[in-house]
C-alpha positions as CSV (number, residue, x, y, z in Angstrom):
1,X,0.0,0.0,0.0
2,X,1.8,3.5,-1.3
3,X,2.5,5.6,2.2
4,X,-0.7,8.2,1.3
5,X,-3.3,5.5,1.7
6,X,-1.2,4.1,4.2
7,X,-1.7,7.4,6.5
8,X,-5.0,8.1,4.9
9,X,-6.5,5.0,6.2
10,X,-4.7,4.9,9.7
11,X,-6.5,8.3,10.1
12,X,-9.8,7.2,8.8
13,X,-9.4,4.0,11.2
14,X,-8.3,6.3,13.9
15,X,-11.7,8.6,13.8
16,X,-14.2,5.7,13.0
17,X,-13.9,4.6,16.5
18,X,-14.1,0.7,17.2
19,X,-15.3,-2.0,19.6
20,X,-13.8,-2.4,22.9
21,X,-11.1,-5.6,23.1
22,X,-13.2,-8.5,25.3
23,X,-11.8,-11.8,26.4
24,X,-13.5,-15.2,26.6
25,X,-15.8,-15.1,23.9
26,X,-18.4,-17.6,22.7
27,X,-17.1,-21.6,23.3
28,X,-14.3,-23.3,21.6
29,X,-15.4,-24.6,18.3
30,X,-13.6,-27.3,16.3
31,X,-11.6,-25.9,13.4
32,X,-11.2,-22.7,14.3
33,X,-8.6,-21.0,16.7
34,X,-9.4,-19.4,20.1
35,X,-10.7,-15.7,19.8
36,X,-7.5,-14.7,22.3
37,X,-5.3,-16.5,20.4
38,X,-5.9,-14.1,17.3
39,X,-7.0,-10.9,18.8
40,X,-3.9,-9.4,18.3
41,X,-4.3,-9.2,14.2
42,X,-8.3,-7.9,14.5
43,X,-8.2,-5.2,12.1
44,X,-12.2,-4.8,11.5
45,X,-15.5,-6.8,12.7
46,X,-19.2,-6.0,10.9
47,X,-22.1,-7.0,13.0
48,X,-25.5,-6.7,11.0
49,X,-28.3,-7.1,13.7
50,X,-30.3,-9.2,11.9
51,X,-31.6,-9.4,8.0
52,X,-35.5,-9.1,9.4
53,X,-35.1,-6.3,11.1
54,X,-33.0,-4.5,8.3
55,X,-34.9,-5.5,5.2
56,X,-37.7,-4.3,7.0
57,X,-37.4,-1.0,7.9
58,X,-36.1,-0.8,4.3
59,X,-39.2,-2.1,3.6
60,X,-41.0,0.4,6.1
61,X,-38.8,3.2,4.7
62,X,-39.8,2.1,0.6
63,X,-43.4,2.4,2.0
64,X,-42.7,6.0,3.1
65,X,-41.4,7.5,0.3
66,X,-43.3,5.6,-1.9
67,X,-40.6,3.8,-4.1
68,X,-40.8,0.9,-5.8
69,X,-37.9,-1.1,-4.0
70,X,-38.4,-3.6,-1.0
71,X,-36.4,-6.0,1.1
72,X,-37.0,-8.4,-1.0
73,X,-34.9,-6.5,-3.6
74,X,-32.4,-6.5,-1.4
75,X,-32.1,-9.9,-0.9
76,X,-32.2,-11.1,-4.1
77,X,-29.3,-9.0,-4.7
78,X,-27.5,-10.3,-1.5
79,X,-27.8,-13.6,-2.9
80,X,-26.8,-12.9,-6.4
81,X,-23.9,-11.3,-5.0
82,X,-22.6,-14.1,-3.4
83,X,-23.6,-16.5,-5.9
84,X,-26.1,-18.5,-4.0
85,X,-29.5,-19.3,-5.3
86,X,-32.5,-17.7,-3.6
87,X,-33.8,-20.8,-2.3
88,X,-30.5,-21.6,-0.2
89,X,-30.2,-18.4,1.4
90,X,-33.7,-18.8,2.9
91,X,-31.8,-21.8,4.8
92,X,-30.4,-18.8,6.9
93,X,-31.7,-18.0,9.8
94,X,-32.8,-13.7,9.3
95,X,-33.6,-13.4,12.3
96,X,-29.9,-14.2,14.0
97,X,-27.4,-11.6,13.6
98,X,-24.4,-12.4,11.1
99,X,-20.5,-11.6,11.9
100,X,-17.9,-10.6,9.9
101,X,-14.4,-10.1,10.7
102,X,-11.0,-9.5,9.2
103,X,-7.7,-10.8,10.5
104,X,-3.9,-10.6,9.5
105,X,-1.7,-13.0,10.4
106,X,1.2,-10.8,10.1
107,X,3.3,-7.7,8.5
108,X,2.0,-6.9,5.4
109,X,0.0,-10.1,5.2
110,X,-3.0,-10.2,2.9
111,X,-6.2,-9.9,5.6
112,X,-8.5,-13.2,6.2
113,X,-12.0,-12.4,6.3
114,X,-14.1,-14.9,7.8
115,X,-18.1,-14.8,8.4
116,X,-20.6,-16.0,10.4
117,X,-24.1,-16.8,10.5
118,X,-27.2,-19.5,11.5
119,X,-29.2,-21.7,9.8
120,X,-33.2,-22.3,10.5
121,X,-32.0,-25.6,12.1
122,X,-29.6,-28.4,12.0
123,X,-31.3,-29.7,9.1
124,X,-31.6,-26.8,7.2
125,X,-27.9,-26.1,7.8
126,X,-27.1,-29.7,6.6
127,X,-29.5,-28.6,3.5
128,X,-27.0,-25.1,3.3
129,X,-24.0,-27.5,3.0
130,X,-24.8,-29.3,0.8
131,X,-26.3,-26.7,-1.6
132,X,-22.8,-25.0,-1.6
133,X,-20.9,-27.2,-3.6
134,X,-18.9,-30.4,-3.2
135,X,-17.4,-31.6,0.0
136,X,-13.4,-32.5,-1.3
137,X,-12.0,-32.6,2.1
138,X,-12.2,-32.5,6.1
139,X,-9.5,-30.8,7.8
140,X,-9.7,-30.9,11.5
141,X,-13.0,-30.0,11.8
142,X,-13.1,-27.5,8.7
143,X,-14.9,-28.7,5.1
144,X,-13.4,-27.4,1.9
145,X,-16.1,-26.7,-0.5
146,X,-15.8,-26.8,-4.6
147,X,-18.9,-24.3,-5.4
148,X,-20.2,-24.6,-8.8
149,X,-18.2,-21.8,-10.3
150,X,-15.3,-23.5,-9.0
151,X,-14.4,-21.2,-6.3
152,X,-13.4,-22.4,-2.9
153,X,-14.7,-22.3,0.4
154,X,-13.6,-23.5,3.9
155,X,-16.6,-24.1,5.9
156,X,-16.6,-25.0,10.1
157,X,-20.5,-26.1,11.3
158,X,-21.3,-26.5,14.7
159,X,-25.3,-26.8,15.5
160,X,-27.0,-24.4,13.7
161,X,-23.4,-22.1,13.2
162,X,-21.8,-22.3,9.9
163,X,-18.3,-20.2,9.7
164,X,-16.9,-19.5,6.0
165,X,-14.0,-18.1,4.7
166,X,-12.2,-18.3,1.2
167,X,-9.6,-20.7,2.7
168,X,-8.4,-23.1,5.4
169,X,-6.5,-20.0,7.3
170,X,-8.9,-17.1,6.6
171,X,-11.7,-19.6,8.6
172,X,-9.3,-20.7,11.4
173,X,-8.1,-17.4,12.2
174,X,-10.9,-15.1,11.8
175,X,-13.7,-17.6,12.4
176,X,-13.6,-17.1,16.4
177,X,-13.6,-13.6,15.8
178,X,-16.6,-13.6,13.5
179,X,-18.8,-15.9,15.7
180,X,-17.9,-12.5,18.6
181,X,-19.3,-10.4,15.9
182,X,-22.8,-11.9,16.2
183,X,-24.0,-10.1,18.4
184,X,-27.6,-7.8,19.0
185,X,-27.4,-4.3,18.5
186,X,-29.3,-1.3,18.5
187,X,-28.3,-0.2,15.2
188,X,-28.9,-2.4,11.6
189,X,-25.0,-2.4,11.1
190,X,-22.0,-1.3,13.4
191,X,-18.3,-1.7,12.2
192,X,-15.7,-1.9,14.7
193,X,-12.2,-0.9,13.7
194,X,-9.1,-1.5,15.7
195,X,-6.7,1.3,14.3
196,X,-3.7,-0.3,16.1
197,X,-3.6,-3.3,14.6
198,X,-3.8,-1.7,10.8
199,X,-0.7,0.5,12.0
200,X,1.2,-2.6,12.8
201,X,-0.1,-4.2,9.8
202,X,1.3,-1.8,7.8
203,X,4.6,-1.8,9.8
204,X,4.0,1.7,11.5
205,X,2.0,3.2,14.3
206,X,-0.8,5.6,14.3
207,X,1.0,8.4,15.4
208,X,3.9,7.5,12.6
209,X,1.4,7.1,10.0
210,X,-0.9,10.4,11.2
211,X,2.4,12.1,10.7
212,X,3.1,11.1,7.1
213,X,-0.6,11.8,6.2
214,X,0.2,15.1,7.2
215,X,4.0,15.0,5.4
216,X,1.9,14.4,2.3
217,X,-0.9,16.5,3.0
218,X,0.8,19.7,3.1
219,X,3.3,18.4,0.1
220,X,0.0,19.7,-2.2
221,X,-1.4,17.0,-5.3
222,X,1.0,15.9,-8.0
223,X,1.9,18.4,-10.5
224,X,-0.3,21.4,-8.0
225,X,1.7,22.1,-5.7
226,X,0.3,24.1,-2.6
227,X,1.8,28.0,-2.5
228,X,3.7,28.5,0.8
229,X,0.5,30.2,2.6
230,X,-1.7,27.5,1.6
231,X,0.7,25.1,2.7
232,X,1.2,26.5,5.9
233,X,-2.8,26.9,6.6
234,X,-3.3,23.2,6.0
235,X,0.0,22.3,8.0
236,X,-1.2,24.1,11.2
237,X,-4.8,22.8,10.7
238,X,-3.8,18.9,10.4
239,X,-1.5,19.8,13.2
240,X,-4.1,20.8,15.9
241,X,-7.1,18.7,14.6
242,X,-4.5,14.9,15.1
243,X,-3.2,16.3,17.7
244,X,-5.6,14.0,20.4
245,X,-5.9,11.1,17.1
246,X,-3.3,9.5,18.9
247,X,-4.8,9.2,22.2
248,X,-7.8,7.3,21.4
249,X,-9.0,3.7,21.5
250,X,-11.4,2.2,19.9
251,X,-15.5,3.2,19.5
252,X,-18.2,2.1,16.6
253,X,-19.2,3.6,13.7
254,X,-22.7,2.4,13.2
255,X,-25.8,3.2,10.4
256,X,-29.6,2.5,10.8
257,X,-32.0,2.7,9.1
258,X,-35.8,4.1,11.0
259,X,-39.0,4.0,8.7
260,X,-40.0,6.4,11.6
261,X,-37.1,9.0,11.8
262,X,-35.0,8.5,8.9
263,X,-31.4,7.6,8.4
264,X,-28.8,7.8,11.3
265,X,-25.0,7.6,11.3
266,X,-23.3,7.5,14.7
267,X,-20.0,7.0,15.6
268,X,-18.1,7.5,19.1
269,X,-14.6,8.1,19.8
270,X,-13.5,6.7,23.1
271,X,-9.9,8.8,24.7
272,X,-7.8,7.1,26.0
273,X,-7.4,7.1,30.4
274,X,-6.2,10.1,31.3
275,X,-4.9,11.3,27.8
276,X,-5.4,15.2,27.3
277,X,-8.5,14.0,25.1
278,X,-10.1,12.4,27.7
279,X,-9.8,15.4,30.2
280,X,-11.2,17.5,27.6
281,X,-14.3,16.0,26.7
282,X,-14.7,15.3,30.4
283,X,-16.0,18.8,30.6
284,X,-18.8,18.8,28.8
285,X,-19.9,22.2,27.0
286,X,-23.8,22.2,26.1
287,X,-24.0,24.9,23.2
288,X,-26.6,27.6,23.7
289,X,-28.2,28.6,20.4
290,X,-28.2,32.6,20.3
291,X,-32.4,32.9,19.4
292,X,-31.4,36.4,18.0
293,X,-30.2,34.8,14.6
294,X,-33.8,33.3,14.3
295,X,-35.5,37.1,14.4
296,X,-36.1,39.3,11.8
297,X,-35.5,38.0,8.1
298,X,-38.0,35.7,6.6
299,X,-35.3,34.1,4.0
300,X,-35.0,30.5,4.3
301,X,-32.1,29.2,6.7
302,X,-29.3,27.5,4.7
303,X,-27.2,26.6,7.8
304,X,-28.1,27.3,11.5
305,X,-25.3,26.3,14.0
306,X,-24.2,26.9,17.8
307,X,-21.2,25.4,19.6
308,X,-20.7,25.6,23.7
309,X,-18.1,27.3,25.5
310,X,-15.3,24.8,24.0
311,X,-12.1,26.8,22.2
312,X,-12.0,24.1,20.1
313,X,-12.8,26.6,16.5
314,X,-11.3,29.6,18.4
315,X,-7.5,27.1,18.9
316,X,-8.0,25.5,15.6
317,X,-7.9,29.2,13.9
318,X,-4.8,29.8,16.3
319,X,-2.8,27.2,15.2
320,X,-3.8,28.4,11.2
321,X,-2.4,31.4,11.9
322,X,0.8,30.9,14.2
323,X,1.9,27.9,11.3
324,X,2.0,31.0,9.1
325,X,3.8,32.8,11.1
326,X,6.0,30.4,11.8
327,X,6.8,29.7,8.1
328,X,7.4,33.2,7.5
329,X,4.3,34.2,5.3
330,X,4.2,37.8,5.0
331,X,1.9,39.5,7.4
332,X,1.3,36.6,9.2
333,X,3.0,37.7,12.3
334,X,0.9,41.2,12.4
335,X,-1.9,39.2,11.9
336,X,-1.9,36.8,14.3
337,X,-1.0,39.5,16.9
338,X,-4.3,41.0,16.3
339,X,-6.1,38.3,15.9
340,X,-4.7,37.0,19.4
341,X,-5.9,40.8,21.1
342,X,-9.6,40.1,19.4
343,X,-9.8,36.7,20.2
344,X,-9.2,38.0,24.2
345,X,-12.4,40.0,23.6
346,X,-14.5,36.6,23.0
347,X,-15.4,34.3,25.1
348,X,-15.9,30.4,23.8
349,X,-19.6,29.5,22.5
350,X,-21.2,30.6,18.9
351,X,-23.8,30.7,16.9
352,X,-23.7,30.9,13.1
353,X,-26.7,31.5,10.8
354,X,-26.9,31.4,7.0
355,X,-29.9,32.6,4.7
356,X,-31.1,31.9,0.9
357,X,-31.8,35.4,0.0
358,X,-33.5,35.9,-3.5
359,X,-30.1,36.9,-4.9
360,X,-27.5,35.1,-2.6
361,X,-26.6,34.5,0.7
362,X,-26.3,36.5,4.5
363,X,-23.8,35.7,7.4
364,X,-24.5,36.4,11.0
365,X,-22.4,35.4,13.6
366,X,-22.6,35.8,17.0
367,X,-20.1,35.5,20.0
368,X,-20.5,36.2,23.8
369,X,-17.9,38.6,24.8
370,X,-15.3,37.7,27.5
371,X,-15.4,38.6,31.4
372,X,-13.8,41.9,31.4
373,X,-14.1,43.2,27.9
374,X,-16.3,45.8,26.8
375,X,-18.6,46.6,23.6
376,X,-15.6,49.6,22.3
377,X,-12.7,47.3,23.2
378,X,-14.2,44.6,21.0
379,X,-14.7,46.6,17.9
380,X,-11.8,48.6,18.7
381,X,-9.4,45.0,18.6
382,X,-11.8,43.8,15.4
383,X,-11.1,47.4,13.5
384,X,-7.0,47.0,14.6
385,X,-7.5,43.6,12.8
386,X,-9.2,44.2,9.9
387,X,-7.3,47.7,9.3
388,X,-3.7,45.8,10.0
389,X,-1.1,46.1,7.2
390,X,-0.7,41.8,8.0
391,X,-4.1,41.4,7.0
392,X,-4.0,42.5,4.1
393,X,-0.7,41.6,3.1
394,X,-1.8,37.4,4.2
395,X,-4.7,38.1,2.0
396,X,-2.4,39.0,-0.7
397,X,-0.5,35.7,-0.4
398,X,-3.4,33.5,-0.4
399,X,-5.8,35.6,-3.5
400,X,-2.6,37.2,-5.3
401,X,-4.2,39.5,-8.1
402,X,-8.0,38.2,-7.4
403,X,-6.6,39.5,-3.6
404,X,-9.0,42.1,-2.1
405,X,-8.7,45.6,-1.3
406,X,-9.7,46.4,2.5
407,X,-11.4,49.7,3.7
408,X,-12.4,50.2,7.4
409,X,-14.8,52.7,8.6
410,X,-16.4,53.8,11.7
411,X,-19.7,54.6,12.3
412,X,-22.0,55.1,15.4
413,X,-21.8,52.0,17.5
414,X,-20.6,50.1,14.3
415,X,-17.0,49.6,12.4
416,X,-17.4,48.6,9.0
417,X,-15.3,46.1,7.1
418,X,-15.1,46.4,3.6
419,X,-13.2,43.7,1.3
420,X,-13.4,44.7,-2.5
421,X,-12.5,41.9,-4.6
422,X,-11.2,42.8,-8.2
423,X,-14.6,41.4,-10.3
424,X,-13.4,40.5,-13.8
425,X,-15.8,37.4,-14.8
426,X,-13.5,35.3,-16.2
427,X,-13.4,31.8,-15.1
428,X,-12.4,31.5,-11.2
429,X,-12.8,34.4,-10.7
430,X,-13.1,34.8,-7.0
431,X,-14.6,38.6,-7.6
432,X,-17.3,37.3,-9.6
433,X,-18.1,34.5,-7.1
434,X,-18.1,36.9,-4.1
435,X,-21.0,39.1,-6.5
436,X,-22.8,36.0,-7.2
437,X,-22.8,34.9,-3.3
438,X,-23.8,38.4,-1.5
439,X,-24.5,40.5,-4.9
440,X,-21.5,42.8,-4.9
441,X,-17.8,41.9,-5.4
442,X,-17.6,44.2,-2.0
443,X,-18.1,41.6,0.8
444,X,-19.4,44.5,3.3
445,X,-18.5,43.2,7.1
446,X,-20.8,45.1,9.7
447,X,-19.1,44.2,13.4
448,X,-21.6,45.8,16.2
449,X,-21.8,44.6,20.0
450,X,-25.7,44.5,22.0
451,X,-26.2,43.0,25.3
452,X,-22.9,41.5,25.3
453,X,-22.0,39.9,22.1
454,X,-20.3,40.6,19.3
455,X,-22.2,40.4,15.9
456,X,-20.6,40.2,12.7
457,X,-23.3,40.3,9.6
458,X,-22.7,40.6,5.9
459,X,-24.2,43.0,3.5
460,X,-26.9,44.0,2.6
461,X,-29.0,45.0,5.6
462,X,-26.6,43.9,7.7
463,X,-27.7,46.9,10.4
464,X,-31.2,45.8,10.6
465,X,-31.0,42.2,10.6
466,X,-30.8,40.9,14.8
467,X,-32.6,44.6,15.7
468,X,-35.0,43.2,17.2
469,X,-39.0,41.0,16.2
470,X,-40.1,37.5,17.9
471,X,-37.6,35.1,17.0
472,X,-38.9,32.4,14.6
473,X,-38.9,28.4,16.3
474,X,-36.2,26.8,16.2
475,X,-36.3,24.2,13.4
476,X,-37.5,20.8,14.5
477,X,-34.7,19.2,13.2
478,X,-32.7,21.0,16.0
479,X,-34.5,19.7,18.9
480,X,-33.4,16.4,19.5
481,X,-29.9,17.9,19.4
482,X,-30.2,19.6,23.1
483,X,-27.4,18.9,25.2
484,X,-24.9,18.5,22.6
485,X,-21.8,19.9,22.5
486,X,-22.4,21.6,18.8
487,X,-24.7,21.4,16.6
488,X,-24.9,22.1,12.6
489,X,-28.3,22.4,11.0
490,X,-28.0,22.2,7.0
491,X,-30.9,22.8,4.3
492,X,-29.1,21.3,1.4
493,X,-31.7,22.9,-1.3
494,X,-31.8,26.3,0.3
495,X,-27.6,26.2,0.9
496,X,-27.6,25.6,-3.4
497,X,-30.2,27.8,-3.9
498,X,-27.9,30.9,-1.8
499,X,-24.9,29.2,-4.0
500,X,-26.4,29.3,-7.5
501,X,-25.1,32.3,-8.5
502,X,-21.3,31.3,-7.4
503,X,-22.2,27.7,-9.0
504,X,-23.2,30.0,-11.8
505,X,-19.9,31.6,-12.8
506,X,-17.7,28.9,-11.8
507,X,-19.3,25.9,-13.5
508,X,-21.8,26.7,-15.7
509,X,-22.8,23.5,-17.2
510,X,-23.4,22.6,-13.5
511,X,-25.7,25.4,-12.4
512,X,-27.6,24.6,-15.8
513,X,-28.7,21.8,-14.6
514,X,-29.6,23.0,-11.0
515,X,-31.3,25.6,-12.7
516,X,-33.9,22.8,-14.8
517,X,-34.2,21.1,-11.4
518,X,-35.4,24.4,-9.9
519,X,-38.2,24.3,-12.3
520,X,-40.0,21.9,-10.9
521,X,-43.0,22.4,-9.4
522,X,-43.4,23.4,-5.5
523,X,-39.1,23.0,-5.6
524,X,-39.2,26.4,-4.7
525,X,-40.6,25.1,-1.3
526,X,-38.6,21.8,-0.8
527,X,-36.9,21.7,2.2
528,X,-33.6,19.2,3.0
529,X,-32.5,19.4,6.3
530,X,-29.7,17.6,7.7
531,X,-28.5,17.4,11.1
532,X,-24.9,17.1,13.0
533,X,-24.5,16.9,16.3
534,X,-21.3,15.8,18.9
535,X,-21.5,15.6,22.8
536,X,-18.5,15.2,25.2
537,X,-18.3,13.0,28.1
538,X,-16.7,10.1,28.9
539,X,-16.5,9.6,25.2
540,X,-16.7,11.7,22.1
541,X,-20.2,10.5,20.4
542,X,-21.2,11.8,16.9
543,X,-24.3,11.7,14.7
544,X,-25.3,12.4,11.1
545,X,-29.5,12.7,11.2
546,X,-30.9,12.8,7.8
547,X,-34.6,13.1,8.9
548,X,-37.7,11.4,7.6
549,X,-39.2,14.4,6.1
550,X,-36.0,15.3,4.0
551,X,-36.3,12.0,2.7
552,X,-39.9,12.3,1.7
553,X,-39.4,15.8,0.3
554,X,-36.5,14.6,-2.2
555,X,-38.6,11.1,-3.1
556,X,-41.5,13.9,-3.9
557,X,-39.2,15.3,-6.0
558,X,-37.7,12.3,-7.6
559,X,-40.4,10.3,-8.1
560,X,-41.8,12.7,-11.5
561,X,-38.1,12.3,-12.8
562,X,-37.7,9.0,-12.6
563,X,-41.5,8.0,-14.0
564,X,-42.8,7.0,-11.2
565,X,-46.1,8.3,-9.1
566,X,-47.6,7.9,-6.1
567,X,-47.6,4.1,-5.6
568,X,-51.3,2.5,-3.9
């Protein structure tokens, strides 16, 4: 494996959190080895609760959004998949979870994979046997099975258990592991991942490999190479976000499927004892949505979010902007010494809000200031860092010609940011996107402070938007999300429909398309939230919510273009 995927996948390994190590395990079985004699190469284990319960909520689900696929479907694909007529997988047991796992024996060793499931009965299992193939040879307990294709495959049966792999090895060493795997869960599927054991796999540790993800990371793509500001951003970014990678264990990453709430993603990241990550998240920061973003304008929300008092965004911009100083980018060291004096005015927790206008989007954001400061010395640190001769020298690194030019006024209560980008609509053109986006190539920041925070909103009507009115409820979507840590709140059709213009001048063939799409009837209504959430504790959990009623809307809208109405 080339050292890029190498990293890549010890990082991905090292976020999708796995299962916790457990000893003992289900009885010896003949022909396979003890589960604590192989633990050591676990890489990966799949648990699927049961085929029942999955196929029918995707049943349940089809029924919902009114689409002609069922569990069945699914099935009969399983089966063709794997070869096997659908008459011998209904020898399975559906009801009875199934296990997979995947083992290496050593270095750089090919993985086994082994799985496991249960018949209806003995007899039916004697019936799955035999409907495999031919029976060449016993080996200590294990059957090696000629299918009809001629592949091979190593069976073990005990009762109603059958373990398989594609050879002797795969079902001795993994076939312990695979039986552990069957196990009831909440969810339809849960992966574990043991990120430890792919390190050594590979030769390397996670730390190692985190650190050559980031080697290559910052090294830009083959024949684009990063320019030395970029290069630094994305170096001190990777730096502070693996930073506590190495100091977790294992969690789950799991997916279900609800015919009553939609699709679910979760996954948990579990810090190691005492580790720096694990006295972070033991303080747990509930966010607290600022209502003032929800009064006033009527436009759609694209994005709604709120984190707690964690400086988790506040650190992660720090470390963007000392990397840069650190690699000598010019203006970077101005920069981040008045970013640093702001950032003293703020206290941790905020709340972000973005709307589909008719012609574009609008930005508010919203911070509580810190014990201490006051409503002139914030704007007075934000004016010092938007007038600042770094700023605008940074900026010139990173947009060279399309780079903007920066006026700062004052005005009762209010400093005013200007950033006029060059607008030249030619092809990324970053002028011409900022005009499509906010519909001037003048991004207009307006930085005022009321009862105690510190709001930054865009043009137009950036002075009347948070003045005041009932603010709107809070999205449904949001509610479950109470408690967390941070939540994002996403409407993927109104965040395209506040993009189209950008879309527009940067891909046009692309925003031709979205813009047929928006002719469909009652799409200028459709609504697609999505939800992401974290909460801290003892453990790091994380969820993906795509709700029922976005999928509904987006089958409504489907169904016309793919022929197909309401079914009875």
């Amino acid at each position: 494996m080339r050292p890029m995927k190498r990293a890549l996948m010890a990082l991905l390994l090292t976020t999708l959190p796995a299962g916790c190590k457990r000893s003992g395990g289900p009885p010896a079985v003949a022909g396979i080895r003890p589960a604590d004699d192989v633990r050591g190469g676990l890489l990966a284990t799949v648990t699927v609760s049961s085929l029942d319960r999955a196929l029918g909520d995707v049943d349940g689900l089809a029924r919902k959004l009114q689409l002609p696929f069922s569990g069945k479907d699914l099935m009969t694909t399983l089966a063709a998949q794997n070869r096997m007529p659908p008459e011998l997988l209904s020898l399975v047991d559906t009801s009875q979870p199934i296990g997979v796992a995947f083992v290496v024996p050593g270095k750089g060793a090919p993985p086994f994979q082994a799985i496991a499931l249960e018949a209806r009965s003995p007899e039916a299992l004697a019936k799955l046997l035999a409907g495999l193939g031919t029976t060449e040879t016993t080996d200590e307990g294990a059957r090696k099975i000629r299918r009809p294709d001629s592949t091979i495959l190593w069976v073990v049966a005990s009762g109603r258990q059958l373990i398989a792999s594609a050879s002797a090895d795969g079902v001795r060493a993994a076939g312990s592991l695979a039986l552990e795997a069957r196990r009831t869960t909440a969810e339809d599927v849960v992966v574990h991942v043991f990120p430890e054991s792919l390190a050594r796999w590979q030769g390397t540790d996670v730390a190692t490999a985190l650190a050559q993800l980031r080697k290559e990371a910052v090294g830009g793509q083959e024949g684009v190479p990063l320019r030395p500001s970029e290069r630094a951003a994305l170096d001190g970014a990777l730096e502070r976000l693996m930073a506590p990678l190495p100091d977790t264990r294992v969690g789950t990453l799991s997916f279900d499927v609800d015919p009553t709430a939609g699709l679910r993603f979760h996954a948990n990241l579990d810090p190691r004892s005492g580790s720096p990550l694990a006295r972070r998240l033991a303080r747990p920061t509930a966010y607290k949505l600022d209502h003032g973003l929800l009064a006033g304008p009527t436009d759609p929300l694209a994005v709604l979010s709120a984190s707690g008092a964690t400086p988790l965004w506040l650190e992660l911009l720090d470390a963007v902007l000392a990397a840069e100083a650190r690699a000598g980018i010019k203006g970077a060291a101005t920069l981040q010494e008045r970013w640093l004096a702001f950032r003293r005015q703020l206290a941790p927790g905020l709340s972000t809000a973005i709307r589909a206008r008719r012609n574009g989007a609008s930005v508010d954001i919203v911070w509580p200031l810190a014990a201490g400061a006051t409503g002139a010395s914030a704007l007075e640190a934000f004016a010092a860092l938007a007038s600042a001769q770094g700023t605008a020298e940074v900026l010139r690194e990173v947009y060279l010609k399309q780079a903007p030019e920066i006026r700062v006024r004052r005005e009762l209560g209010l400093v005013v940011a200007e950033l006029a980008f060059p607008v030249r609509h030619q092809r990324n053109d970053i002028g011409a996107a900022v005009e499509a986006l906010f519909g001037s190539g003048t991004l207009g920041l307006v930085a005022r402070v009321d009862a105690g925070r510190f709001l930054l909103s865009t043009e137009p009507e950036a002075r009347t938007r948070m003045a005041g009115g009932t603010p709107l409820p809070v999205p449904v979507e949001v509610e479950e999300t109470r408690g967390a840590d941070a939540f994002v709140y996403v409407d993927l059709w109104a965040s395209v429909r506040s993009a189209m213009g950008a879309i527009k001048q940067q891909n046009p063939q692309q925003a031709q398309m979205l813009g047929m799409l928006s002719m469909i009837p009652g799409i200028a209504q459709l609504k697609l939230p999505v939800v992401a959430s974290y909460r801290s504790g003892q453990s790091l959990d994380g969820e993906l919510h795509v709700p029922l009623g976005t999928l509904m809307n987006a089958a409504a809208v489907l169904r016309p273009m793919m022929g197909i109405g309401a079914l009875p």
